[in-house]
C-alpha positions in Angstrom: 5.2 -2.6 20.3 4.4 -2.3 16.7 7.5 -2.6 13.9 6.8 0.2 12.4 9.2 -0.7 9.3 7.4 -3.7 8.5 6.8 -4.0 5.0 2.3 -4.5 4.9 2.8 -4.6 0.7 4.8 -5.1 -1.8 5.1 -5.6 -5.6 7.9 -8.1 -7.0 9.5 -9.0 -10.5 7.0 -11.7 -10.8 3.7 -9.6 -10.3 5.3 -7.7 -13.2 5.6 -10.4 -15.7 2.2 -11.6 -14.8 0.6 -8.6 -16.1 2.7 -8.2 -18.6 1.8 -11.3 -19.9 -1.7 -10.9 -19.4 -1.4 -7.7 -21.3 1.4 -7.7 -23.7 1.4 -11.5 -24.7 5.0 -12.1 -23.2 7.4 -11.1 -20.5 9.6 -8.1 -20.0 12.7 -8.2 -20.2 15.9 -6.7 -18.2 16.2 -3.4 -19.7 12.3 -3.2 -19.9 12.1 -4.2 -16.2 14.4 -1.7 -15.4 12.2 1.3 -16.6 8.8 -0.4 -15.2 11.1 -0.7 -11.5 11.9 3.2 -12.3 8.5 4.2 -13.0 5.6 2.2 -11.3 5.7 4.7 -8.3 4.4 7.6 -9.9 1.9 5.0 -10.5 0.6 4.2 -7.8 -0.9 6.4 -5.1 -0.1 5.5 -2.0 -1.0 7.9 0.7 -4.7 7.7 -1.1 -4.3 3.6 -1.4 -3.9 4.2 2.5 -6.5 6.6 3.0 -9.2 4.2 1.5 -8.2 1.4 2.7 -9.0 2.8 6.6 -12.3 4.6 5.6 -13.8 1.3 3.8 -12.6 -0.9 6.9 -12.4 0.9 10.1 -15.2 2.9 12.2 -12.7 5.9 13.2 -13.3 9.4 14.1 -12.1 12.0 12.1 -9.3 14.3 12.9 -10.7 16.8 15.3 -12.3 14.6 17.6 -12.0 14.2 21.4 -13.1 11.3 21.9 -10.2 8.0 22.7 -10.1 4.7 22.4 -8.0 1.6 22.8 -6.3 0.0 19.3 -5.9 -3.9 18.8 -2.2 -3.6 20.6 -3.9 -1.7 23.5 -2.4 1.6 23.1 -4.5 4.9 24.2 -5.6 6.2 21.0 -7.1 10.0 20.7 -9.0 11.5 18.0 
């Protein structure tokens, strides 16, 4: 069975203060932190992040499709 709350990425404090030094010479601090934790999701978009992630690494059939196969944990899949 497949954990379906299993976190498959993530971002943490210190991927922040790598780009921010990278970018801005120095590292954040805790109120500046704060607004970049508040704000990075309207950042990022993740149902598209998703979306190209299986159509440039998985042969699947669109939605509309009858035809099934089996997935890596051997469940019945159908198109």
């Amino acid at each position: 069975m497949i954990d379906t709350s299993k976190i498959i990425y993530s971002l943490n404090i210190e991927d922040v203060q790598n780009v921010a030094t990278e970018e801005l010479g120095r590292k954040l601090n805790k109120k500046e932190l704060k607004i970049i934790e508040d704000k990075i999701g309207k950042y990022i978009d993740w149902y598209e992040s998703i979306n190209i992630a299986i159509a440039d690494n998985l042969k699947t059939k669109r939605r509309g499709s009858s035809a099934n196969e089996k997935n890596d944990d051997d469940e019945l899949v159908t198109h």
